[in-house]
Backbone as numpy.savetxt, mean C-alpha at the origin, in Angstrom:
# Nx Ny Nz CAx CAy CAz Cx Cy Cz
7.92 -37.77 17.65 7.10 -36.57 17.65 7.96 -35.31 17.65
8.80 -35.34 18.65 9.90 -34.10 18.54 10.63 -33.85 16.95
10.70 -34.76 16.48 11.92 -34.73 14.95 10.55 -34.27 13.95
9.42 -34.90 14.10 8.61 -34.28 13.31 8.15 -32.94 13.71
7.98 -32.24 14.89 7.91 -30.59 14.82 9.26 -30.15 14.55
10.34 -30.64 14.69 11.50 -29.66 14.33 11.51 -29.78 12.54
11.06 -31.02 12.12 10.90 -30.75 10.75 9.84 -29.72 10.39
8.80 -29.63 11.02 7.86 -28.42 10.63 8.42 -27.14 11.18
9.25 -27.16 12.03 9.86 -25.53 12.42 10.72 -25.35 11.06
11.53 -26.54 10.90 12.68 -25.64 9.59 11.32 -25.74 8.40
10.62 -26.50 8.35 9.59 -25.90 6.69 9.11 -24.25 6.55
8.80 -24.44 7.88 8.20 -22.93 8.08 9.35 -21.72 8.13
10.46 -21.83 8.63 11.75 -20.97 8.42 12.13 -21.06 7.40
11.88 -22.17 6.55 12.28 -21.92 4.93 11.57 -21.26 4.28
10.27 -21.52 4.58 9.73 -20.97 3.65 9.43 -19.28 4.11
9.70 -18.74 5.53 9.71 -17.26 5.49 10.88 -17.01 4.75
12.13 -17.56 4.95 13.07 -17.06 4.04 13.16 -16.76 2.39
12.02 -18.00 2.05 11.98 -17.70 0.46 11.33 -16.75 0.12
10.02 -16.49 1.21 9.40 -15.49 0.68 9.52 -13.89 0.86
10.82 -13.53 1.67 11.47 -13.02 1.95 11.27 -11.83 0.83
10.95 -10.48 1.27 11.32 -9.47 0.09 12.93 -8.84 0.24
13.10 -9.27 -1.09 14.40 -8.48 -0.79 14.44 -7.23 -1.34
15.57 -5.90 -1.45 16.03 -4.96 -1.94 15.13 -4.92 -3.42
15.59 -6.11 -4.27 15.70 -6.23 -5.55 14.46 -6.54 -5.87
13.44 -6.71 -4.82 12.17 -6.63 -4.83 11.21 -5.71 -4.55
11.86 -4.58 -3.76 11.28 -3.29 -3.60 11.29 -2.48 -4.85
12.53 -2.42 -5.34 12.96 -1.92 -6.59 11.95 -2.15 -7.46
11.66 -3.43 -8.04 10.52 -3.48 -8.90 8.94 -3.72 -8.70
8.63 -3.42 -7.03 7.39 -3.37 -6.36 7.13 -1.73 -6.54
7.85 -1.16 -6.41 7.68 0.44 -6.71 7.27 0.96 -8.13
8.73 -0.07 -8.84 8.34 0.58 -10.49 7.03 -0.11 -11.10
6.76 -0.95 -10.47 5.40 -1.67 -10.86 4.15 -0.61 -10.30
4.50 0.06 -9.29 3.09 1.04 -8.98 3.57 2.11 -9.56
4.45 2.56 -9.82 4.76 3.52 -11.13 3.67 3.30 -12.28
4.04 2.43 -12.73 3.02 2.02 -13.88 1.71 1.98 -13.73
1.65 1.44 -12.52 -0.01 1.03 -12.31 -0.71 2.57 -12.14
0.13 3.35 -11.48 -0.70 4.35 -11.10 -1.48 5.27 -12.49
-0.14 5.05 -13.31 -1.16 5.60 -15.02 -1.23 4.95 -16.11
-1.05 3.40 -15.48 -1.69 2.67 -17.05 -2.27 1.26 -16.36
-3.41 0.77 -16.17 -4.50 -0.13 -16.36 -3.44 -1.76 -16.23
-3.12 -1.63 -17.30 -2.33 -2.77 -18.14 -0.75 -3.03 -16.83
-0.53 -2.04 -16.01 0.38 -2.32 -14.88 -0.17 -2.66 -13.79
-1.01 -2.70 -13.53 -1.98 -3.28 -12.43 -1.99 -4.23 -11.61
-2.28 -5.39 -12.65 -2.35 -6.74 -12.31 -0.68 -7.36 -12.41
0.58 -6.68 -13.13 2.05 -7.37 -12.50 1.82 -6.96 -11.46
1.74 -5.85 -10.55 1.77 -4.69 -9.38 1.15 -5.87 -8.06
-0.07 -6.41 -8.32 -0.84 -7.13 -7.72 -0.16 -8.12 -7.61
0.07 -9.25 -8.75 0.39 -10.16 -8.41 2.17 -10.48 -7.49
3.08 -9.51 -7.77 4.09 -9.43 -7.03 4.10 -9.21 -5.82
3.01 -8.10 -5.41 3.14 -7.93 -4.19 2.05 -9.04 -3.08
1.05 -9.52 -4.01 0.52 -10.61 -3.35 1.67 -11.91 -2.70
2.47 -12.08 -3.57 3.56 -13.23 -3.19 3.96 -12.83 -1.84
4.48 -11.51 -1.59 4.98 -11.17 -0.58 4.11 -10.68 0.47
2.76 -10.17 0.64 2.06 -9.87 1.18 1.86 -10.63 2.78
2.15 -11.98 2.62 1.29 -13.11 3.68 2.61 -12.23 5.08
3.56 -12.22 4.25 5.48 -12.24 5.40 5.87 -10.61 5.75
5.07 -9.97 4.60 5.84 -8.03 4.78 4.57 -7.29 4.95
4.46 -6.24 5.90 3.67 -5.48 5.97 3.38 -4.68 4.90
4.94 -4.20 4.09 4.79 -3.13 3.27 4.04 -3.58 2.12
4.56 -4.70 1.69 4.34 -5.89 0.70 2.92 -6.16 1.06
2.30 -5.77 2.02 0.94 -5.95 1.98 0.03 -4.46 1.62
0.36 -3.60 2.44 -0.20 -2.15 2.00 0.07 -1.67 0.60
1.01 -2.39 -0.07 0.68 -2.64 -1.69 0.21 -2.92 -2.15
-0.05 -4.42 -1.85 -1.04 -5.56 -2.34 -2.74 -4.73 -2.50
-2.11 -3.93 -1.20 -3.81 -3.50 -0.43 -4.05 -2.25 -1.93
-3.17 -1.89 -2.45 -3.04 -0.06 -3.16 -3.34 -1.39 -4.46
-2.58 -2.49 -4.90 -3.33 -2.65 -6.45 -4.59 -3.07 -6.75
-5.06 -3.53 -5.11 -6.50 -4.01 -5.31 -7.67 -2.72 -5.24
-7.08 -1.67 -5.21 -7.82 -0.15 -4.64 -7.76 0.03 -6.11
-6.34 -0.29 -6.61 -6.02 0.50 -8.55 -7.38 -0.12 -9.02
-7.36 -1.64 -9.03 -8.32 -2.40 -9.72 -9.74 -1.86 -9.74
-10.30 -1.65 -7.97 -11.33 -0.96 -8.11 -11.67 0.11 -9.04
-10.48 1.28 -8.72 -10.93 2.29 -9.79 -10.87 2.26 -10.74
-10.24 1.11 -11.71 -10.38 0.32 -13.17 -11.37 -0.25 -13.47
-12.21 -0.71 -12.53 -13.39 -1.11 -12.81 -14.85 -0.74 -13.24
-15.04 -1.07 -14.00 -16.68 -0.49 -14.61 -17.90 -1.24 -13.67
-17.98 -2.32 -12.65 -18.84 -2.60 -12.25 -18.99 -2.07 -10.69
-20.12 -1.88 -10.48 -19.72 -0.88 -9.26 -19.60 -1.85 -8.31
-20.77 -3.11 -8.06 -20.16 -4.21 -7.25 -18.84 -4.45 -7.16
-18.40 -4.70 -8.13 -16.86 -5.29 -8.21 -16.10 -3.93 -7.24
-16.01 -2.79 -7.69 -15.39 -1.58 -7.31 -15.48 -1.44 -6.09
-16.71 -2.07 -4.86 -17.23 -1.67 -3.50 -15.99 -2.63 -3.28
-16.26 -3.97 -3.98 -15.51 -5.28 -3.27 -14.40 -4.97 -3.46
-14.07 -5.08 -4.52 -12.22 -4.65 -4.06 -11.59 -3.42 -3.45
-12.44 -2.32 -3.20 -12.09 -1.79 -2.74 -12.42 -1.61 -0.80
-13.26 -2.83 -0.69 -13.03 -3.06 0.82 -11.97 -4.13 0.95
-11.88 -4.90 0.16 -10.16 -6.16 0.09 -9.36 -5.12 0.11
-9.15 -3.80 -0.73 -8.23 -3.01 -0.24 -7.87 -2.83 1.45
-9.13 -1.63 1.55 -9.14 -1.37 3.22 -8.48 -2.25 3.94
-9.07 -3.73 3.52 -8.37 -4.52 4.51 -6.83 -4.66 4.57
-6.94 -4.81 3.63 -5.13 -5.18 3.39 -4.56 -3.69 3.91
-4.89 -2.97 3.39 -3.86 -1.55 4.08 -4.14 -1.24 5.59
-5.53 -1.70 6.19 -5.63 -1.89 7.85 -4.86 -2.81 8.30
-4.71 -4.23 7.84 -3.79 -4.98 8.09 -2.39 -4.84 8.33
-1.96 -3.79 7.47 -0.50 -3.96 7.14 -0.35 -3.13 8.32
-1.03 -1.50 8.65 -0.98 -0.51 9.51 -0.54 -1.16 11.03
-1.97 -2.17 11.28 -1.37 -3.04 12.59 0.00 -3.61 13.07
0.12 -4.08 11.22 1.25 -4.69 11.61 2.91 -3.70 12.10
2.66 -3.20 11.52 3.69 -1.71 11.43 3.19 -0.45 11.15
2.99 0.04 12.61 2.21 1.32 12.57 2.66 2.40 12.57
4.04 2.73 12.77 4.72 3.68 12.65 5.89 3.91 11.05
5.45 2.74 10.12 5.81 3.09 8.62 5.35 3.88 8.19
5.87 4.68 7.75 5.28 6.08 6.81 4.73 6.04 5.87
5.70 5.09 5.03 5.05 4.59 3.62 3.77 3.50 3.71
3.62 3.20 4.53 2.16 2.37 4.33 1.29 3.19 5.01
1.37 4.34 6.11 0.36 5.29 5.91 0.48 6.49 4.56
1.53 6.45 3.85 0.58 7.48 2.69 0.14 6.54 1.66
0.27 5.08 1.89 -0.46 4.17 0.93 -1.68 4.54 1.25
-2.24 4.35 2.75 -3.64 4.16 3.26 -4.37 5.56 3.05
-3.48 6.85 3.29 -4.05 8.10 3.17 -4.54 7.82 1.61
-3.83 7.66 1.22 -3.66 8.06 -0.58 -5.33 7.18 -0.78
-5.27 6.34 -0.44 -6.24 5.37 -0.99 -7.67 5.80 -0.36
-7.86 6.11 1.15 -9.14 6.83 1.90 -9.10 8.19 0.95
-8.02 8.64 0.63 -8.73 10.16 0.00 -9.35 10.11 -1.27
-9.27 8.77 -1.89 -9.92 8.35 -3.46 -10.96 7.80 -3.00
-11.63 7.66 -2.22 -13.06 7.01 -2.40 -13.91 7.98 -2.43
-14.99 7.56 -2.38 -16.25 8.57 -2.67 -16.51 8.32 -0.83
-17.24 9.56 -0.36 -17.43 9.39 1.28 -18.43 8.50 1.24
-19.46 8.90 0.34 -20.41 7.84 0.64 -20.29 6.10 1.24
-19.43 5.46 1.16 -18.79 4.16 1.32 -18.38 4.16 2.76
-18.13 5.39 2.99 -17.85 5.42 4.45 -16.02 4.68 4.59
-14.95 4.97 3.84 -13.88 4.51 3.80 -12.88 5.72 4.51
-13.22 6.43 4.82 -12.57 7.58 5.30 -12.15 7.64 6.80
-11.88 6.65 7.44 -12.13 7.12 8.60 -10.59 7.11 9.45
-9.46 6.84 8.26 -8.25 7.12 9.20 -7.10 8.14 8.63
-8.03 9.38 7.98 -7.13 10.25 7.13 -6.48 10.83 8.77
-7.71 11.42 9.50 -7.02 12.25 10.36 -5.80 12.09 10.75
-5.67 10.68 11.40 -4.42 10.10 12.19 -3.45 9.93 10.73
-3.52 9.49 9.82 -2.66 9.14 8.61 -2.20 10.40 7.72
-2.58 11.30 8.09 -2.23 12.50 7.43 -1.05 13.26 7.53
-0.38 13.30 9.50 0.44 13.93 9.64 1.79 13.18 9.10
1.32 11.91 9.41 2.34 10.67 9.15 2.71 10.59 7.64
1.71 10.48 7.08 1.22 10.51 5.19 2.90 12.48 5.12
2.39 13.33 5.70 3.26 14.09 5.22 4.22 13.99 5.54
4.79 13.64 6.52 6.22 13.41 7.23 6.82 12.54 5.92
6.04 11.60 5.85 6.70 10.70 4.17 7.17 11.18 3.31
6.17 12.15 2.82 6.92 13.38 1.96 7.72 14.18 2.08
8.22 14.61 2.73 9.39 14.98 3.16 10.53 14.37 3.33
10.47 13.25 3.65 11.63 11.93 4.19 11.73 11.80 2.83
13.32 11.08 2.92 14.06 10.75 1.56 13.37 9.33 1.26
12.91 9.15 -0.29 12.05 7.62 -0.33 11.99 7.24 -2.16
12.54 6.21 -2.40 12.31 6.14 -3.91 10.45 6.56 -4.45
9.55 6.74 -3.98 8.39 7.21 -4.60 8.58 8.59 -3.79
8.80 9.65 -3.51 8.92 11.26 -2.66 8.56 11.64 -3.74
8.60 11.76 -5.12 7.80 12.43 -5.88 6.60 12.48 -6.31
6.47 10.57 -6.23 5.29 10.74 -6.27 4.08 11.10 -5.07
4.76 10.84 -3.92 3.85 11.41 -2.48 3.81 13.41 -2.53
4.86 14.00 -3.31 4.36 15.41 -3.59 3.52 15.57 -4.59
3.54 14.88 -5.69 2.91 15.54 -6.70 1.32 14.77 -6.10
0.85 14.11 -5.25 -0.24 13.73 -4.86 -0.52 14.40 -3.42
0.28 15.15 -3.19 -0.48 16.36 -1.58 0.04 17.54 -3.06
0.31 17.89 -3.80 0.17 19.04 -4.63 -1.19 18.92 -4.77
-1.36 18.42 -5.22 -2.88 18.30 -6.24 -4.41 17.46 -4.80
-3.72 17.56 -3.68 -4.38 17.24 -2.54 -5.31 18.39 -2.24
-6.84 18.23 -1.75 -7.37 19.51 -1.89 -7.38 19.52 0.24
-6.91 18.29 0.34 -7.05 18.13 1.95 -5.90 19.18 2.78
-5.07 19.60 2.13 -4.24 20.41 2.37 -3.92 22.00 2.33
-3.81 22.22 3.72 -3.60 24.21 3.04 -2.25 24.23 2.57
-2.33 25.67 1.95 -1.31 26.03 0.79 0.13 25.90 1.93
-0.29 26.48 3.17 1.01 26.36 4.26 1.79 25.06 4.11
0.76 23.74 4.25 0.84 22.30 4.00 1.80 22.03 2.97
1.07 22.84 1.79 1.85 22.63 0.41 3.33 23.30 0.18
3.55 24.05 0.77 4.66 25.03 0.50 5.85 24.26 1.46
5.55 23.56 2.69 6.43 23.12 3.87 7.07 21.62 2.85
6.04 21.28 1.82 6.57 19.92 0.94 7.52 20.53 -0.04
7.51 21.93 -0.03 7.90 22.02 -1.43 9.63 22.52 -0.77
């Protein structure tokens, strides 16, 4: 009985290790929401990469959580659009728990509560995610341009807000 749980301890340490994000996986988890963010057709690589990694990385999940939010707003059916865009919520609430003081997975979550329509009632953690969401922008980060040019064009923000990014 003992040799068979130590065989299930190393399966399970192997397999966090494989699924392991590395460097060389951030790199193209980013340039993949590059794409996704203005073309349709980047979406679903965006999704499916960061799904692999999702179960083991927080960040890797508040991604997962941002291509299933893209999908929604790609979508023409509004069912479909409610649903994935509460599989979003979840995944970017999820990830938050898991690591609540990442920056970058609160301006995932800001970014994503400030695209819904209120009606849905998805709004309910800009307040707290906002100061955090800007601190991101400011901090040195391979997407910092894209977290300004999205509080530029932020209407949640005064011009004071806007000028302290710039």
């Amino acid at each position: 009985m003992l040799q068979n749980l130590s065989r299930r301890v190393l399966l399970c340490t192997l397999l966090i290790f494989v699924s392991a994000t590395t460097p060389q996986d951030w790199i193209v988890i980013r340039t993949l929401y590059r794409q996704a963010l203005t073309s349709e057709m980047g979406i679903l690589p965006l999704e499916t990469k960061t799904k692999t990694h999702a179960g083991s990385d927080a960040l890797a999940k508040a991604y997962y959580g941002t291509a299933l939010a893209l999908r929604a707003r790609a979508s023409i059916s509004p069912t479909s659009k409610l649903s994935l865009a509460s599989q979003a919520q979840q995944q970017l609430n999820a990830a938050v728990i898991l690591q609540p003081k990442n920056l970058e997975i609160r301006f995932l979550r800001y970014s994503f509560e400030y695209g819904t329509p209120s009606l849905i009632n998805m709004k309910k953690n800009m307040a707290v995610d906002k100061p955090l969401a800007l601190q991101f922008a400011k901090n040195p980060s391979p997407i910092k341009d894209i977290a300004i040019a999205f509080f530029t064009g932020c209407d949640q923000l005064s011009e004071a807000e806007k000028s302290a990014l710039r």
